[in-house]
N, C-alpha and C positions, 0 to 999 in steps of 0.2 A: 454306777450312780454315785459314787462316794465323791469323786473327782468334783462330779457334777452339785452337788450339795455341799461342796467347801466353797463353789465358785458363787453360789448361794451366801452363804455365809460372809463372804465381802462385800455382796451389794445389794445390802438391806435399803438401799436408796435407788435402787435401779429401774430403768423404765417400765420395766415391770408391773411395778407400784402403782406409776403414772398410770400405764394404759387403765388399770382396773377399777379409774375414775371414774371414766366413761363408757354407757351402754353401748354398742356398737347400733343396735336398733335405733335408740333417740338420735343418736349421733346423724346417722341416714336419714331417719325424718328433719334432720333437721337442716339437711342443705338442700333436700326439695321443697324446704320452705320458704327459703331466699325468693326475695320478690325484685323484680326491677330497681324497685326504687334502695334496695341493699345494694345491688350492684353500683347503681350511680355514688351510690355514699363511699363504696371502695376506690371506684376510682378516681375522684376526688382528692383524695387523701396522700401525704406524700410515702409514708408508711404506712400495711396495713397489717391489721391482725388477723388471728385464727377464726375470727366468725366472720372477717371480710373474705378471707381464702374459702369459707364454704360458701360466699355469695360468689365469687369468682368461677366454682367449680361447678354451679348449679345449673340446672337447666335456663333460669334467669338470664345468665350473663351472655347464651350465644349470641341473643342480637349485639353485641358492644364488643366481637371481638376483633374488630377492627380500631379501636378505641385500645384495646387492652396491648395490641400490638408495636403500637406506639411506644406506648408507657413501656413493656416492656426489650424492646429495644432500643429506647433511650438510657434506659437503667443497667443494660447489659453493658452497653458500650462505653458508658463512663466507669462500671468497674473493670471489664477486659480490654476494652481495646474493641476493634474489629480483627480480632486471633481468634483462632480456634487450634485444640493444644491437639498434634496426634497421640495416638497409641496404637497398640496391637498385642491380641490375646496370642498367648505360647500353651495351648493344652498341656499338660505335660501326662495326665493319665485321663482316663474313661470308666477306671472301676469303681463301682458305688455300692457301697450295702445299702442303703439307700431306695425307698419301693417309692417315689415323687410319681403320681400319677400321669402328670403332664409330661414327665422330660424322658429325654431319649438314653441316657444315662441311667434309667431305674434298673434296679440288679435282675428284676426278671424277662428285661427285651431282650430276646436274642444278635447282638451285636458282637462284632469284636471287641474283644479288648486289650490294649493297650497301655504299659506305663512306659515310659521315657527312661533310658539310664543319660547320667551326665553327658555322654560320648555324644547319645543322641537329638539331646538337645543343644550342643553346640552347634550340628549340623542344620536343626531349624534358624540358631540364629543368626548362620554364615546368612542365610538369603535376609531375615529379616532386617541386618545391618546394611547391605547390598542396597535395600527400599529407603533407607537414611531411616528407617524408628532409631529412638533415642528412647523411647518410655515402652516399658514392657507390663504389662499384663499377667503372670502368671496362673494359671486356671487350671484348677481338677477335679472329679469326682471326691466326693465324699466317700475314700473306706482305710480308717485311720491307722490299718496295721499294713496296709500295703503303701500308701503316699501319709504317713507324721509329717509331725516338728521337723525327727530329723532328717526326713525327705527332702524335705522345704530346706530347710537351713542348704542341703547340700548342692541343689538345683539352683539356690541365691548365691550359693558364692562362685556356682560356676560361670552363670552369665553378668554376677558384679561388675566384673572389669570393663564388660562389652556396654554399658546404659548408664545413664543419671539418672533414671528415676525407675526403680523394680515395684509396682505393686501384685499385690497377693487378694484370689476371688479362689476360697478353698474352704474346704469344712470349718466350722468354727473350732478357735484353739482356747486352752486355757490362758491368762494373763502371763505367766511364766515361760507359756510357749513364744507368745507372740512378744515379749522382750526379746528372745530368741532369735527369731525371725527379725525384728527389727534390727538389733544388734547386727546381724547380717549382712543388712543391707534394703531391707524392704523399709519405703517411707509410707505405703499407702495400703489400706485393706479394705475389700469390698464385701459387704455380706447383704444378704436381701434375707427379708423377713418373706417374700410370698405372699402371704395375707397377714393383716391383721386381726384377725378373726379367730381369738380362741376356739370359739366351740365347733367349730366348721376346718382350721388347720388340724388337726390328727388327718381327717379324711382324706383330703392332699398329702399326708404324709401318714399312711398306716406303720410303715415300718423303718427300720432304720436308727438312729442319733438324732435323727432329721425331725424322728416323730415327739422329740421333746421339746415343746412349744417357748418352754421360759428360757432353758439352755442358748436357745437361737437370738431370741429376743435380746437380751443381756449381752451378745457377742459386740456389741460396737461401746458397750458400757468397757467390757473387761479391756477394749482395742485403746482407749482412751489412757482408759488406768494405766497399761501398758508403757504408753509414751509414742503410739504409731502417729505418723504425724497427721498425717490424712482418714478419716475413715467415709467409707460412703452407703447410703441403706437405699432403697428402694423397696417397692413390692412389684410383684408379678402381675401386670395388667389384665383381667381377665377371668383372672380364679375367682373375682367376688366382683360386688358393685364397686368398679374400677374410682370412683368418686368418695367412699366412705374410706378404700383401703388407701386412695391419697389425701385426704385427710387425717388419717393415722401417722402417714406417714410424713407430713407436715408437724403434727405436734413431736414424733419422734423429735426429726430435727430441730425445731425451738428446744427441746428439754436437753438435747443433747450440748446445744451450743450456748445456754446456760449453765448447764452441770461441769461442761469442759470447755471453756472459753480458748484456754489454747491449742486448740484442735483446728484444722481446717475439715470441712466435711462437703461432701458431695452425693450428689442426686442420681438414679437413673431412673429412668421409664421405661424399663422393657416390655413388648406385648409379646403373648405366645406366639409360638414359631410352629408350623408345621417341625414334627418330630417323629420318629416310631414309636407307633403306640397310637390308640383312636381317640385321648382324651378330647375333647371340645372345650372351648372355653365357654364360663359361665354366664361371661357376661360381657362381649368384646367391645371393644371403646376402636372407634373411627378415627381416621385421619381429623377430621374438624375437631374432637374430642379433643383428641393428642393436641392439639397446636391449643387447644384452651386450658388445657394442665398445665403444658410446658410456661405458659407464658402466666399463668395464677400463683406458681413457684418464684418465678424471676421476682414478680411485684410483692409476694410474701418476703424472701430474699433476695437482696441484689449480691451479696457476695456467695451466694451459695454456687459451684458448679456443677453445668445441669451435662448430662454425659451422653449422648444417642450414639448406640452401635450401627452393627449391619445389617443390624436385623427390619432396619427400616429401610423402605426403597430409594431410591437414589434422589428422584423429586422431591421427595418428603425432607431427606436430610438436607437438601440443598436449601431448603425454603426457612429451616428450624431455625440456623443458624444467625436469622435477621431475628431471631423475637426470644434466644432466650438461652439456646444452646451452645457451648462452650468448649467442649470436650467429644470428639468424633474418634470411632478405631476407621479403619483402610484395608480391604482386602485382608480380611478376618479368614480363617477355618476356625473351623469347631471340631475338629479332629486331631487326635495326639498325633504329630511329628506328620501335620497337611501338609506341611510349606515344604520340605524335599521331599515328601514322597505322599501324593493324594490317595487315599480309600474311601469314596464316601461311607460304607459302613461302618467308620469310627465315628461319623459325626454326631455329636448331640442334637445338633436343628438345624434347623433348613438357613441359612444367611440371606439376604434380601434386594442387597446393596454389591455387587458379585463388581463392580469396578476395580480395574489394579488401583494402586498407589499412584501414578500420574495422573490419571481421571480424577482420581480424589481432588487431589491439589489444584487440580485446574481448575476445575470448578468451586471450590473456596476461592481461587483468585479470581476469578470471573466472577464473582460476586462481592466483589471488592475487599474480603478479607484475606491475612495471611495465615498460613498454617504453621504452627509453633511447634518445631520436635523436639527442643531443651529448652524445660520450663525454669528451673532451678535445680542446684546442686544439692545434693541432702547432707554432705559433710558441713554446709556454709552454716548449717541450725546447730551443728554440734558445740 
């Protein structure tokens, strides 16, 4: 806890603060208040704000959202282009002290487990270079005496030479860690808060580092402080009213992209995944749901990157990409060291989108977009 109370101690200004503004109750009554004619007012408008995003999110806005689709794939394509950038996740371990009710990774499912050494992960990314990735993903359970800093540090310098762009979706580090890591070679860090929900986050997380609500929350503050160049939040669609927790996670990012204007940050929307373990979700959001968040994000931000894995099906992703999404992975595992050698007992969750890497791309070209595998160099910002 000491660690954790110094990283306190530098940011007496942190989102933290923010959220504690607002009731999460009023906050939820307050976007099943959105009336039609809120909606009309949003879309109207060439920018909108945080109470046009909850007329957007509301049950108000389904009839308009073909109206909204517009708007926001006109908005998309004047900041990206018609690109969509790839990537792809490298597990590099599965051990988690970690009890997340929902995930397949909690240290009490019986699964194997897995850490990767350097030797091993070169061999995932002889195939993953083979598929032409350029941007890597690196991803691992949370359990900080088996995969640290100097885990990470070691596993970034091994695949450095092989990628232009390494980002890191791993336990939160301290500020010192993650100069480290960036130092390295990592430009981008991905942390999800889950819910935004104080009083109801322990419960999703009884035990673990996981189960310290502010430590988590503050991780894209200290990512910032850092100097990482990219950070990206999201919550877990599902564990609460998918509606209040993206609205949460809408003011994150304004507060964030105020606080740290020279940051680039990005979006994701994951929904639960079939995993081990019987959790249910609390409250699961629908394909038409999905395409009215994705696209109430775009019209809140046009420069924001909105990121869909594979965890969605293959129609869904194909269809995202007109109204809002940006950022797609390709023939994902979720299993340490899937790509030479498959177990599904390593996997964290079920994948969705089970296409190789040619189908991927074809179908972004068949949809008139091209797929981007080098975005930028990250030595070009030094």
């Amino acid at each position: 806890m000491e660690k954790e109370e110094n990283n306190y101690m530098e940011l007496e200004n942190s989102f933290y603060h923010e959220l504690h503004k607002y009731s999460w109750d009023e906050e939820e009554s307050s976007i099943f208040a959105k009336t039609q004619q809120d909606v009309k007012r949003a879309l109207a408008k060439e920018r909108i704000d945080i109470e046009d995003f909850k007329a957007l999110i509301s049950p108000a806005a389904e009839p308009y959202l073909d109206l909204m689709a517009i708007k926001a794939n006109r908005l998309t394509k004047r900041r990206f282009g018609k690109t969509i950038q790839m990537y792809v996740p490298l597990y590099v371990s599965n051990y988690c002290t970690n009890y997340c009710v929902y995930c397949g990774f909690n240290c009490h499912n019986q699964i194997l487990r897995k850490k990767l050494t350097p030797e091993q992960v070169l061999e995932e990314i002889e195939v993953l270079k083979k598929w032409g990735f350029r941007h890597l993903l690196l991803v691992s359970g949370e359990a900080e005496k088996l995969t640290n800093a100097t885990y990470y540090e070691e596993i970034i310098r091994t695949v450095r030479p092989h990628f232009a762009q390494i980002s890191l979706e791993v336990q939160p580090l301290d500020i010192e860690e993650y100069k480290r890591v960036g130092d390295a070679g990592v430009s981008a860090v991905y942390v999800y808060q889950e819910t935004y929900n104080e009083n109801t986050y322990p419960g999703f997380h009884p035990k673990g580092k996981k189960h310290n609500f502010r430590y988590r929350l503050e991780t894209p503050d200290r990512c910032a402080i850092a100097g990482i160049t990219k950070v990206g939040i999201g919550a877990l669609l599902g564990l609460q009213n998918w509606r209040t927790d993206s609205l949460f996670t809408a003011r994150h990012l304004l507060y964030l992209e105020k606080t740290y204007w020279q940051t680039r940050y990005s979006i994701s929307l994951p929904r639960l995944r079939p995993h081990v373990g019987s959790f249910m979700p609390h409250d699961p959001i629908n394909d038409h749901q999905m395409v009215q968040l994705i696209m109430a994000f775009r019209l809140l931000d046009p420069e924001v990157e909105i990121s869909l894995s594979t965890r969605e099906s293959s129609l869904f992703r194909d269809m995202a990409m007109r109204i809002g999404v940006t950022t797609m992975s390709a023939a994902s595992s979720t299993e340490p060291g899937g790509y030479a050698t498959h177990n599904e007992e390593l996997e964290q969750f079920s994948i969705n989108d089970g296409r190789s890497v040619e189908e991927v791309t074809a179908a972004i070209k068949s949809c008139g977009y091209q797929p981007v595998w080098k975005d930028w160099d990250s030595w070009l910002q030094k």
